[in-house]
ROLUMMAR-494980 format. One line per field, with one value per atom (N, C-alpha, C): atom name; x, y, z; residue in one letter. Coordinates in nm, 3 decimals, padded with zeros to 5 digits. Layout:
BEGIN
name: c(CA ...)
xx: c(X ...)
yy: c(Y ...)
zz: c(Z ...)
resn: c(A ...)
***
This chain:
BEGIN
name: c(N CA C N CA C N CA C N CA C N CA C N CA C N CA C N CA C N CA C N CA C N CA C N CA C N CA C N CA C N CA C N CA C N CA C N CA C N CA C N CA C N CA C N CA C N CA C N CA C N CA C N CA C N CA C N CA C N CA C N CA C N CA C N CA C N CA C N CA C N CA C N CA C N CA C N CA C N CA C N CA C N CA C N CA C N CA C N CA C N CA C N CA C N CA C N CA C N CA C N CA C N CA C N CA C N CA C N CA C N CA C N CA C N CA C N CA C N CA C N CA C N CA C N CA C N CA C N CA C N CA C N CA C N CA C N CA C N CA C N CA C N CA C N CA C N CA C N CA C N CA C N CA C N CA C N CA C N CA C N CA C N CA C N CA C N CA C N CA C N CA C N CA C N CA C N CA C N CA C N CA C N CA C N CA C N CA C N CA C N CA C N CA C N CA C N CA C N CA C N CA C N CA C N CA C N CA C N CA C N CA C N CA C N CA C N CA C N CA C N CA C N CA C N CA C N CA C N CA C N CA C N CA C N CA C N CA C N CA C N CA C N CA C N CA C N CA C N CA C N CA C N CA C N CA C N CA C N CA C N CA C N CA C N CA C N CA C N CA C N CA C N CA C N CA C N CA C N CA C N CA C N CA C N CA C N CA C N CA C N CA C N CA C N CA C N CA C N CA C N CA C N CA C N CA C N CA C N CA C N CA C N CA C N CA C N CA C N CA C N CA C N CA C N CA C N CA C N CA C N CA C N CA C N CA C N CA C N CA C N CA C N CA C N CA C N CA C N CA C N CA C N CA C N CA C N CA C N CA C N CA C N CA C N CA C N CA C N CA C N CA C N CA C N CA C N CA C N CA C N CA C N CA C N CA C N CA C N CA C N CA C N CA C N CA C N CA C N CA C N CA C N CA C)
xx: c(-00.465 -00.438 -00.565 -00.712 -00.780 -00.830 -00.805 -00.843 -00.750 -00.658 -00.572 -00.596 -00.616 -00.644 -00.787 -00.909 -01.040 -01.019 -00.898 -00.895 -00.824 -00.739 -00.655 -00.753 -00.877 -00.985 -01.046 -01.087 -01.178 -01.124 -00.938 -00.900 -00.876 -00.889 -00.863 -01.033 -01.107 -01.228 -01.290 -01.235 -01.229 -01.139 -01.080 -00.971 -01.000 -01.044 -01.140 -01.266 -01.360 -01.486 -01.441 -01.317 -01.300 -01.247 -01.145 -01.099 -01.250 -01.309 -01.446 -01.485 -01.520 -01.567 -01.516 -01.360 -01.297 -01.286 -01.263 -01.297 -01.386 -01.510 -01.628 -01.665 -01.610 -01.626 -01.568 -01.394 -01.357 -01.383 -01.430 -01.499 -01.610 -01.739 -01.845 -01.825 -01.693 -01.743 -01.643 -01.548 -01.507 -01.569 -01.665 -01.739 -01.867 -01.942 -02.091 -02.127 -02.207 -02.281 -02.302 -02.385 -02.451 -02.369 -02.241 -02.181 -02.070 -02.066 -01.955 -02.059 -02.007 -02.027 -01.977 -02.058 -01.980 -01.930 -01.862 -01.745 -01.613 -01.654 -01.540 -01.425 -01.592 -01.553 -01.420 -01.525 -01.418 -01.286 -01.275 -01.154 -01.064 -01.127 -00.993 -01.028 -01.047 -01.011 -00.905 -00.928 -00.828 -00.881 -01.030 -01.103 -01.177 -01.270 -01.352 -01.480 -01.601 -01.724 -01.790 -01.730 -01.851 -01.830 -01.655 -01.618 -01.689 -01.747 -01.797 -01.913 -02.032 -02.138 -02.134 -02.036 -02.037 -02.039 -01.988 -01.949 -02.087 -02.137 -02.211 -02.295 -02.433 -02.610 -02.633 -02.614 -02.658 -02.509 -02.511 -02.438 -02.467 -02.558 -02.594 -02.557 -02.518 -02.516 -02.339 -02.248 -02.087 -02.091 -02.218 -02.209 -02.182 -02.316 -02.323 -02.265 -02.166 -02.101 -02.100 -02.106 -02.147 -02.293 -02.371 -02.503 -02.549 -02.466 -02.476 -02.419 -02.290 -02.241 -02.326 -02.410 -02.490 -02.657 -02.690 -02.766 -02.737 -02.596 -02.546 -02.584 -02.512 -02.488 -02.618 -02.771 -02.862 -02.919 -02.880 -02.917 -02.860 -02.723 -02.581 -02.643 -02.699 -02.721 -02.849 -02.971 -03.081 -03.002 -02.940 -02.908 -02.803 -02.716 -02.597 -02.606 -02.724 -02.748 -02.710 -02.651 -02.615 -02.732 -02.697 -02.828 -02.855 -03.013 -03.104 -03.104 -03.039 -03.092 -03.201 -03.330 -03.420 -03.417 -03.520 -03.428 -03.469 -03.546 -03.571 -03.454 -03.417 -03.275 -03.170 -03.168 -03.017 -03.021 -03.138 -03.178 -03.113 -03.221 -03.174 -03.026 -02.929 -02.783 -02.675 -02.777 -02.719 -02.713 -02.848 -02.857 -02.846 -02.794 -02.684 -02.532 -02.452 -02.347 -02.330 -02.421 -02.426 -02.464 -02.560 -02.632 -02.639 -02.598 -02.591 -02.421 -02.394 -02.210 -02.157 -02.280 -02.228 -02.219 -02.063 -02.049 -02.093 -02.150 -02.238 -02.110 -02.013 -01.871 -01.779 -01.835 -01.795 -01.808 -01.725 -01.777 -01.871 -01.879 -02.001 -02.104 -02.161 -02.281 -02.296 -02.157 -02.249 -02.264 -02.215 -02.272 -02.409 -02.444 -02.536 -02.677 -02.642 -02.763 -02.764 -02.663 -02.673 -02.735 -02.747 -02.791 -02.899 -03.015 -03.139 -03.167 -03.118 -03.088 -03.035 -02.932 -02.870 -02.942 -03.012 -03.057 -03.200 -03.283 -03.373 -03.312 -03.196 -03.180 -03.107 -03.093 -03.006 -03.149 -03.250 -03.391 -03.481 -03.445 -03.506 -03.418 -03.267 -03.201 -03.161 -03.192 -03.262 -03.337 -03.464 -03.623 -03.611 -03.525 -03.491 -03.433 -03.397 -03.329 -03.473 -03.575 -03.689 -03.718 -03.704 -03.788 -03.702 -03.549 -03.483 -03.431 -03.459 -03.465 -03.613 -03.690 -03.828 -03.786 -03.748 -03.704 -03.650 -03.532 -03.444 -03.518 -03.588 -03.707 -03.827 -03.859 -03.975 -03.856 -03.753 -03.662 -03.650 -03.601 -03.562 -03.693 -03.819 -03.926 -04.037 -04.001 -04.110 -04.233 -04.258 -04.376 -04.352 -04.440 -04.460 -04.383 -04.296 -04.225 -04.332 -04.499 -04.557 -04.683 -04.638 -04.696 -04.654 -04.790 -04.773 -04.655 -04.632 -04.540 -04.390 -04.423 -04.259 -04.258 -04.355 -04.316 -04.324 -04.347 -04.367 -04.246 -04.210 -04.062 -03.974 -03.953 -03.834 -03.886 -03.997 -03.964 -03.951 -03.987 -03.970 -03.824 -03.739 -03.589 -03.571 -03.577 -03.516 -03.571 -03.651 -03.684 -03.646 -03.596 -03.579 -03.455 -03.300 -03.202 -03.270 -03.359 -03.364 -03.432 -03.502 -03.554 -03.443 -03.361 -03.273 -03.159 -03.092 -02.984 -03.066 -03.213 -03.193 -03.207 -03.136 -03.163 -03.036 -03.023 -02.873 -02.801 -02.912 -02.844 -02.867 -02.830 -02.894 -02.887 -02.779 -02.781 -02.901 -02.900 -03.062 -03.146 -03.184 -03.282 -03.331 -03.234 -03.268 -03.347 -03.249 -03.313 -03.489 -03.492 -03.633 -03.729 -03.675 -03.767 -03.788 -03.702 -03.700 -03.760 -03.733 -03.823 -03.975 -04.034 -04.198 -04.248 -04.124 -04.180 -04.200 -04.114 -04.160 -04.218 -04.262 -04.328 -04.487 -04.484 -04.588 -04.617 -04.720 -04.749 -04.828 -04.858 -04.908 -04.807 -04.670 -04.572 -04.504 -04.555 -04.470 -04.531 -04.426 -04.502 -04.637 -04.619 -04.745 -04.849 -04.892 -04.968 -04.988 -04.908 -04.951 -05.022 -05.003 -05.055 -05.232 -05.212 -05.361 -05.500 -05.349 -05.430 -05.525 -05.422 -05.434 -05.578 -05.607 -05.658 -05.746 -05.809 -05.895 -05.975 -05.912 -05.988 -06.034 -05.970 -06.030 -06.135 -06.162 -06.264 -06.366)
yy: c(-09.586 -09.580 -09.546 -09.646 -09.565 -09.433 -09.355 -09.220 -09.157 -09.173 -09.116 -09.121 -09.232 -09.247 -09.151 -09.160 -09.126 -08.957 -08.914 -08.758 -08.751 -08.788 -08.761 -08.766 -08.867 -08.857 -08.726 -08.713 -08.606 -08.430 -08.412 -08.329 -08.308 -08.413 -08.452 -08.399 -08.489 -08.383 -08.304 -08.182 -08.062 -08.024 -08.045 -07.995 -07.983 -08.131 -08.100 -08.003 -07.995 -07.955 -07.775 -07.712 -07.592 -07.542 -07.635 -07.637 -07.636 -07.697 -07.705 -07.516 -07.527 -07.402 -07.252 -07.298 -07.182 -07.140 -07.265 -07.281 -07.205 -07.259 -07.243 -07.063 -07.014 -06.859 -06.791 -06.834 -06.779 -06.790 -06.869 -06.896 -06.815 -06.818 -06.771 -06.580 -06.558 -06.392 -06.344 -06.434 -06.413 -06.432 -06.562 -06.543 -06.535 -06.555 -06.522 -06.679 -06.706 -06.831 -06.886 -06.833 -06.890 -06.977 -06.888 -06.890 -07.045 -07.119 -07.172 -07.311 -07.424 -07.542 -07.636 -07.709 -07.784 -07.896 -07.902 -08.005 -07.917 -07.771 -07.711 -07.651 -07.640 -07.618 -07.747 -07.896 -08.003 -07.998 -07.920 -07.977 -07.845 -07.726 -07.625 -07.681 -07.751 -07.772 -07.928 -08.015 -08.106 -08.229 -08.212 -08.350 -08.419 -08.536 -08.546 -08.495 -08.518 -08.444 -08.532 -08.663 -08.775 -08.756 -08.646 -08.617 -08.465 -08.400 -08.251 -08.284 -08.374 -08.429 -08.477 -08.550 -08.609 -08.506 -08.384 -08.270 -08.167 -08.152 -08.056 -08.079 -08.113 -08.154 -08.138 -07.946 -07.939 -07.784 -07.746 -07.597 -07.452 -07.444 -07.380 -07.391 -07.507 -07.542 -07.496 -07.552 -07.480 -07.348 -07.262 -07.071 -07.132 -07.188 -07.202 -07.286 -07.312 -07.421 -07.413 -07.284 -07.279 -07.316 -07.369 -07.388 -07.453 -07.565 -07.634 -07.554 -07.495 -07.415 -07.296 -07.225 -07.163 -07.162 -07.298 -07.399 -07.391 -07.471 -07.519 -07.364 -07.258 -07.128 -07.082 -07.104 -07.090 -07.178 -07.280 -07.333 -07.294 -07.295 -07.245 -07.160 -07.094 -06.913 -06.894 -07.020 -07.046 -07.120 -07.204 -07.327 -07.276 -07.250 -07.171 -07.017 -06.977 -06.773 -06.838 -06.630 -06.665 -06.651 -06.725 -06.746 -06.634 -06.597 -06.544 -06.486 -06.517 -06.414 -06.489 -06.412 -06.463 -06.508 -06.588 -06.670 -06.524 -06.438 -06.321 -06.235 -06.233 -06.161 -06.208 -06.326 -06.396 -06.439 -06.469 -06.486 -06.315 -06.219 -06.060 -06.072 -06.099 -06.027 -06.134 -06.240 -06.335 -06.298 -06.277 -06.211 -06.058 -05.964 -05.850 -05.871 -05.975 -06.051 -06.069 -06.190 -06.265 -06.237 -06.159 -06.122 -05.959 -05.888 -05.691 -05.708 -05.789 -05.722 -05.757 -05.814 -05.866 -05.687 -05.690 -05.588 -05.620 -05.505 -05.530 -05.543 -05.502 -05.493 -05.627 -05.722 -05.853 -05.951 -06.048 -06.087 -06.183 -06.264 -06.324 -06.299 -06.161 -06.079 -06.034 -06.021 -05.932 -06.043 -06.144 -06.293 -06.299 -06.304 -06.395 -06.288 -06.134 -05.995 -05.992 -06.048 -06.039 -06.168 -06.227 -06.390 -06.435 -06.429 -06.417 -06.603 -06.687 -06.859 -06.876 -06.800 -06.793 -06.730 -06.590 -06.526 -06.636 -06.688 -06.753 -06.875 -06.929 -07.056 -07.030 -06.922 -06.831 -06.815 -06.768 -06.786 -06.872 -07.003 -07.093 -07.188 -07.155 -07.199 -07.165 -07.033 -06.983 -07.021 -07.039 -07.074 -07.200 -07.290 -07.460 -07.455 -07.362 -07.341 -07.317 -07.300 -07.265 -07.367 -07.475 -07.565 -07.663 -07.671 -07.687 -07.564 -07.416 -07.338 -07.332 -07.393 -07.423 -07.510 -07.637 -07.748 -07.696 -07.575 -07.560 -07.475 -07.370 -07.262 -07.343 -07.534 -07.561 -07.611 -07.659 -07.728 -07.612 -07.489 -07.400 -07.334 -07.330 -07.337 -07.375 -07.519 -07.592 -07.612 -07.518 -07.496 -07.625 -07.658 -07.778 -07.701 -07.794 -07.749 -07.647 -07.720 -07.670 -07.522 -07.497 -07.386 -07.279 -07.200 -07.109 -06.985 -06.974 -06.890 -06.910 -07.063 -07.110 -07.089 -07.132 -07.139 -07.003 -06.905 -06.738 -06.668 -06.704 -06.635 -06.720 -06.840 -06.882 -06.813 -06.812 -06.737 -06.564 -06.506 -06.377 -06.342 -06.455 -06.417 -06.446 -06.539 -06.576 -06.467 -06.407 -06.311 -06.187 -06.126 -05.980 -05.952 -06.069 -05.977 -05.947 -05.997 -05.934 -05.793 -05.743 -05.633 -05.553 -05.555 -05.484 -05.493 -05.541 -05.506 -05.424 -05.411 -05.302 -05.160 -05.163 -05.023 -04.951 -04.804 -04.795 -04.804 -04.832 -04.910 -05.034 -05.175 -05.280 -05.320 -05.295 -05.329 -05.252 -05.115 -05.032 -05.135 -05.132 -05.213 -05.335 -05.415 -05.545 -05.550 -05.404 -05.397 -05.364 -05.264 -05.216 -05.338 -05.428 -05.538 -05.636 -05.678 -05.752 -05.688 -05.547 -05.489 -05.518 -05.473 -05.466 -05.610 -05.687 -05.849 -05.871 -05.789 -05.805 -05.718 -05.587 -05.480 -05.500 -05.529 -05.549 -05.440 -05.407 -05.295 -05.140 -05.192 -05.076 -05.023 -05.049 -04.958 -04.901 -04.867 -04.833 -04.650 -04.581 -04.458 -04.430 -04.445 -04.457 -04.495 -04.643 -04.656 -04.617 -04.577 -04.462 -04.320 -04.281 -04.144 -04.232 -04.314 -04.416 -04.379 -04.416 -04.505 -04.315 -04.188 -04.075 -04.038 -04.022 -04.006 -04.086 -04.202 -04.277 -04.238 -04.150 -04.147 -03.986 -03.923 -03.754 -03.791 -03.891 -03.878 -03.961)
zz: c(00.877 00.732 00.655 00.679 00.649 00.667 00.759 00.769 00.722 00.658 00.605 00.464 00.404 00.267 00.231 00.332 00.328 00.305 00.383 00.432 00.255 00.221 00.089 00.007 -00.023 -00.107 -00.117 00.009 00.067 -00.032 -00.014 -00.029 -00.174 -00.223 -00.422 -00.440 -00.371 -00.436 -00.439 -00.311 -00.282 -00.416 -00.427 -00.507 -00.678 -00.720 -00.824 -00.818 -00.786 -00.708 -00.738 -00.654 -00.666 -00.810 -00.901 -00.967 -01.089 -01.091 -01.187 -01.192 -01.071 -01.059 -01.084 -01.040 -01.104 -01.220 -01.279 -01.464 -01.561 -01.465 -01.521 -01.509 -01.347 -01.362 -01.457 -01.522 -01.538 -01.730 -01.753 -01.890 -01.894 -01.770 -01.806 -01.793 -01.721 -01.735 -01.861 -01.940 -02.032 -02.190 -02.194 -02.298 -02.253 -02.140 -02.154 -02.111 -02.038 -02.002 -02.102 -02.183 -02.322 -02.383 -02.400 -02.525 -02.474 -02.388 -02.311 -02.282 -02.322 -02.305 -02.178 -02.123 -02.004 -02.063 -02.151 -02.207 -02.196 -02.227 -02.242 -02.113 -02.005 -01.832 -01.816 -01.856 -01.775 -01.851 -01.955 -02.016 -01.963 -01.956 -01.904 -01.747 -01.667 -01.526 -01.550 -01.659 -01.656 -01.611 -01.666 -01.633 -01.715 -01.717 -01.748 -01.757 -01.846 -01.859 -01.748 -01.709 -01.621 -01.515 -01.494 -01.326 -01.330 -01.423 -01.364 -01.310 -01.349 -01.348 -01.202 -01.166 -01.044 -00.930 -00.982 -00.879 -00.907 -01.024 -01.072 -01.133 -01.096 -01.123 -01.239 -01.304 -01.432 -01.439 -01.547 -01.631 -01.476 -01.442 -01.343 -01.242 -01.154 -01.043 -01.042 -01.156 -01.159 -01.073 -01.112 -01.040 -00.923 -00.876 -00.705 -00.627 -00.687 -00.593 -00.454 -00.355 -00.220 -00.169 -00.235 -00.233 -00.090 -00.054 00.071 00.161 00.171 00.234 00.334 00.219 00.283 00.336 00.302 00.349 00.499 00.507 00.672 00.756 00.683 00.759 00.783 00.720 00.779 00.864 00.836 00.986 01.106 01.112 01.234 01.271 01.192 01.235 01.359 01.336 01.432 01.523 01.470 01.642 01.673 01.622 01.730 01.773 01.804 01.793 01.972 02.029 02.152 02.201 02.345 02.480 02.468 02.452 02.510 02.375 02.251 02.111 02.059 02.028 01.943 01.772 01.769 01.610 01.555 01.551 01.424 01.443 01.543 01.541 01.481 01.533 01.455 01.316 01.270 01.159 01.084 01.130 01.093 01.088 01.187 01.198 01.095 01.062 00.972 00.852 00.819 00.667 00.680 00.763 00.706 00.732 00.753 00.767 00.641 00.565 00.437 00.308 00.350 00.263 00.192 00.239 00.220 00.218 00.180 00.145 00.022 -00.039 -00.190 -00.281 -00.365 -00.402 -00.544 -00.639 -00.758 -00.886 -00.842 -00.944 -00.933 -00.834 -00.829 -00.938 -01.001 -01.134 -01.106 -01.009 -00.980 -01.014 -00.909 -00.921 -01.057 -01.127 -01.229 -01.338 -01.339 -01.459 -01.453 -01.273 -01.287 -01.333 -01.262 -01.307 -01.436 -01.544 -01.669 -01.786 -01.658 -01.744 -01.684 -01.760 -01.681 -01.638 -01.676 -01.652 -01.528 -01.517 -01.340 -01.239 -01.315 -01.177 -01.141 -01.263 -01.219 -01.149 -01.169 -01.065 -00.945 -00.936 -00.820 -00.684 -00.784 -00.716 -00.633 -00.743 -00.701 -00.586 -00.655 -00.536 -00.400 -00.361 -00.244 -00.197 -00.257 -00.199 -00.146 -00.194 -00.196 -00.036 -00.027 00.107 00.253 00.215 00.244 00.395 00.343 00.372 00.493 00.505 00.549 00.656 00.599 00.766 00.847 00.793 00.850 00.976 00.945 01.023 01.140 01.111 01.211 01.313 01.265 01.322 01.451 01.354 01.449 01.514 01.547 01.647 01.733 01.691 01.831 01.879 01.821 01.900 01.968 01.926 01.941 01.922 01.733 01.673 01.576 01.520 01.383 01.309 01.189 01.098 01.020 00.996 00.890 00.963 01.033 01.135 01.118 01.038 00.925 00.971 01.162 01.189 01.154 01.151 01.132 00.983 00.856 00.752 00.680 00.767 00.711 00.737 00.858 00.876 00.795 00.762 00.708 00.542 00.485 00.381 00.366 00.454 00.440 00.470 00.571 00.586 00.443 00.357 00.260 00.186 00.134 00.037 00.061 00.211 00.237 00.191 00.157 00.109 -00.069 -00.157 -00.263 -00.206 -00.145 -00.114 -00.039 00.018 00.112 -00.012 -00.116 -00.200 -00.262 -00.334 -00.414 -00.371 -00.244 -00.184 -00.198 -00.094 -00.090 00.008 00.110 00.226 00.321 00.191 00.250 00.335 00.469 00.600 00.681 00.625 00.731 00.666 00.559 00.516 00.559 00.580 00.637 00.763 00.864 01.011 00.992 00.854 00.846 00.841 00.748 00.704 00.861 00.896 01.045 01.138 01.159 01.245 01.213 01.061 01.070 01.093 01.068 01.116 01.245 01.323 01.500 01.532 01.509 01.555 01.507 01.360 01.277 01.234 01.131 01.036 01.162 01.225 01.341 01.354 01.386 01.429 01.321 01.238 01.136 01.104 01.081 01.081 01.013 00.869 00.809 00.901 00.942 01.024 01.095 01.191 01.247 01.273 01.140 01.051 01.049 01.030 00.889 01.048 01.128 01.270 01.319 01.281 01.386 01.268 01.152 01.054 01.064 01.097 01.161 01.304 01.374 01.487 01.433 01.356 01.379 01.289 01.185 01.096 01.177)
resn: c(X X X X X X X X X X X X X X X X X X X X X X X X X X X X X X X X X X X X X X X X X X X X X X X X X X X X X X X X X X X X X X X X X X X X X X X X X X X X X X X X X X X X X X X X X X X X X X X X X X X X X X X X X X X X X X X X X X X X X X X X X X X X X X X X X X X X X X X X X X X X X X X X X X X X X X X X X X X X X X X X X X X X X X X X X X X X X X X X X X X X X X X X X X X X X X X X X X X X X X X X X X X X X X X X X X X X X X X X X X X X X X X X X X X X X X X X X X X X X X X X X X X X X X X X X X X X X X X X X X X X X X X X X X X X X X X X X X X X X X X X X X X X X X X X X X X X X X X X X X X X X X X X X X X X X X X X X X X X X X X X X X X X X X X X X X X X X X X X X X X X X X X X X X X X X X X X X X X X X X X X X X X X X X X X X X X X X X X X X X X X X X X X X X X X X X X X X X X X X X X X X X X X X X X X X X X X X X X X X X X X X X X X X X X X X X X X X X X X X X X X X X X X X X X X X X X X X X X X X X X X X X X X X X X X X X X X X X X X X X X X X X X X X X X X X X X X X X X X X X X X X X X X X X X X X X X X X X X X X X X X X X X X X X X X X X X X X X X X X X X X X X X X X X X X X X X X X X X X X X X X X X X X X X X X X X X X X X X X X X X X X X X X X X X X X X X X X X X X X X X X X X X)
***
């Protein structure tokens, strides 16, 4: 009986939780972030202002409601990659999965490119993610969490989908960026050229 009652909880506040959020999108790409109050979110979802709070930190956090979601999926993505895949790979095939398929005509994407409050907490709430794929990086290699290899790759994965969307083909892109992280700047044509131009002079 209790797991039954616990699971019915569980699904009421899934249920609120999505319901907030739907609200809140569908307010913010109709009047504008600005313009839209979080009294007004809880009341078109059919709640209280003390139950959005409970579900939602601050006005910002309503966008991201997947925030943990894709937290977990960067971790999954290091501890569950198949035998014998390296984390820069799976890390790579994760973020062109997740990350290079967001379409720019989505109303999501385009709230948050238009509201400079979201994209900066869109930012920071990425980076927040930083520090927690660090953890997972020194577990599958057995480097210190704070070991500048572990804490360089977990931020350069996190920073390469802004560099690979503003291209026009953010899936090549991503491979480009992941590649010069395992090849390093020598293999890259340029360098190459720098390297041939170095020995004739």
């Amino acid at each position: 009986m209790a797991e039954t009652t616990t699971g019915r909880r569980e699904r009421k506040k899934a249920r609120t939780r999505q319901a907030l959020a739907d609200a809140a999108l569908r307010l913010f790409t109709e009047r504008g972030f600005d313009n839209v109050g979080v009294r007004e979110v809880a009341e078109a979802a059919d709640v209280s202002l003390s139950t959005l709070f409970k579900h939602f930190p601050n006005k910002e956090a309503l966008v991201f409601d997947l925030d943990a979601d894709i937290e977990s999926a960067l971790v999954a993505a290091v501890r569950e990659r198949a035998p014998g895949q390296s984390v820069l790979h799976a890390l790579r095939d994760h973020m062109v999965r997740s990350r290079t398929a967001l379409r720019t005509d989505d109303p999501m994407f385009v709230l948050v490119e238009s509201t400079p409050a979201l994209r900066d907490y869109a930012r920071r709430m990425w980076s927040r993610h930083e520090k927690t794929l660090a953890a997972a990086l020194a577990d599958a290699t057995g480097l210190a969490p704070d070991a500048p290899a572990v804490a360089g790759l977990a931020r350069f994965a996190l920073e390469a989908p802004s560099i690979a969307n503003a291209g026009e083909d953010p899936p090549r892109t991503m491979h480009e960026l992941f590649t010069l992280l395992e090849d390093g700047w020598a293999a890259t044509p340029l360098a190459q050229q720098e390297g041939h131009v170095g020995q004739d002079g």
